[in-house]
N, C-alpha and C positions, 0 to 999 in steps of 0.2 A: 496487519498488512502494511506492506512501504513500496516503497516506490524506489524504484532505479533509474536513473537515468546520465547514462554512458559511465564516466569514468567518476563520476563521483559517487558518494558513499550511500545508503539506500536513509531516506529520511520516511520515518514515522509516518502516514497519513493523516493519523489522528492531532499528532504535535501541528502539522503543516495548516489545516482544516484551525485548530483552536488559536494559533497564531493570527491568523487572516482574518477571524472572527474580532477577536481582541481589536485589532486594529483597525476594522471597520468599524467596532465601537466609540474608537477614540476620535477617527476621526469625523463622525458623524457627530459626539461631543465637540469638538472643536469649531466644527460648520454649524453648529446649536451657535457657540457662543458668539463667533463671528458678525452671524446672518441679524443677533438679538443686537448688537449693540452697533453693526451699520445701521438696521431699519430705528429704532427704540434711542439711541444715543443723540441728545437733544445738548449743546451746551448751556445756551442761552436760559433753557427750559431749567436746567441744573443749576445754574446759577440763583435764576430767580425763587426758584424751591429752596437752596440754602440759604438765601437771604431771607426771603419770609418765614425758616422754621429756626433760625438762630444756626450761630456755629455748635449747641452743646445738641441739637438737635442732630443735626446731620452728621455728626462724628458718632452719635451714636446709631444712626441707620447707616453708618459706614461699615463700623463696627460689627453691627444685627448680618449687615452683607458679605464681608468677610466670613463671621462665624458660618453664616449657611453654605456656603461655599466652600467649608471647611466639611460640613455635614454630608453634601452633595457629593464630594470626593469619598468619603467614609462608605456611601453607598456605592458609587463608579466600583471603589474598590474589592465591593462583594459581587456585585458585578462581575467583572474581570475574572475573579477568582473559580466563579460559577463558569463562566464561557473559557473554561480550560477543559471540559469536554464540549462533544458535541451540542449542537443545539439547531431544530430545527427554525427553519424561516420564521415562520408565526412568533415562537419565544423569541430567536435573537431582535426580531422586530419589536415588540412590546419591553424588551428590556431597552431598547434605544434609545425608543421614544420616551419611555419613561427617565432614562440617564437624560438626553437630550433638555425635557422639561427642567428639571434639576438643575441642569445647568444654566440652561438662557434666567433661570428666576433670580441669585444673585446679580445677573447686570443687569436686570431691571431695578432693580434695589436700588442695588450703588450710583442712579441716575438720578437718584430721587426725586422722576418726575411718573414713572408707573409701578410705585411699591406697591398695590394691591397682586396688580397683576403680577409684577414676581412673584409675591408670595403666593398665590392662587399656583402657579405653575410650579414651584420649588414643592412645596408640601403635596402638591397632587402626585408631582413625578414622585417626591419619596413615598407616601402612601403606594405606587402602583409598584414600583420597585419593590417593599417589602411584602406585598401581595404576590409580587409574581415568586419573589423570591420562596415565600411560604408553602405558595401550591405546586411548585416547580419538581417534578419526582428527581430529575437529576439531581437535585440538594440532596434529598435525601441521601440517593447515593455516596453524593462526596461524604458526605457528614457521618456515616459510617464507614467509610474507609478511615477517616481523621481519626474516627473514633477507635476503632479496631486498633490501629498503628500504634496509639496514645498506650492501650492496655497492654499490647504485647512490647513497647517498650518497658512500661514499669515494674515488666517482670522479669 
């Protein structure tokens, strides 16, 4: 099915629909990471945490924050790749939230004044993430067409 409308070309529904989705993903990611680090971003609180755990200390929960944030993308990006078809409310919500956690846990880290609570949030979202990812039957889907495509090219 597409759509037309007047003189321009008839676009996909489906492309249009997975676009919009995507990018209310991101930026709902975005307003995660925002929202954590106006409310959570303490300097003073930063400081005095670096000072009391040393500098080899804090370069290393800098570092632990970076890497997850690194991890956190790794999932955004299966993610993403999943909401290239449709998805109803319920999923694309529960993949949000769970992206959303992901992401606010890194800047809690890298303030190193509520590293629990990032990591309670970073590892929950990726836990739900790879739950939802698991039982999601659209995976399925894709993951046999990738698969199908892979055999009929190597023949």
């Amino acid at each position: 099915m597409s759509v037309s409308t007047g003189i321009y070309t008839a676009v996909p529904v489906q492309a249009t629909h997975s676009q919009n989705t995507r990018l209310a993903l991101l930026t709902t990611l975005l307003a995660a990471v925002v929202l954590t680090a106006f409310l959570a971003w303490n300097p003073q609180a930063s400081a005095l945490a670096a000072q009391h755990d040393g500098a080899a200390m804090t370069r290393l929960m800098r570092f632990m924050a970076g890497l997850k944030a690194l991890m956190a993308a790794a999932a955004v990006a299966a993610v993403l790749w999943r909401l290239g078809v449709a998805a109803s409310a319920g999923w694309f919500g529960a993949y949000a939230l769970g992206c959303a956690a992901m992401a606010a846990g890194p800047v809690l880290i890298w303030g190193l004044v509520h590293v629990g609570l990032g990591a309670l949030l970073l590892h929950g979202g990726l836990l739900a993430v790879i739950l939802l990812l698991w039982r999601d039957p659209a995976v399925a889907q894709l993951l046999e067409g990738v698969l199908t495509r892979r055999v009929t090219a190597a023949r």
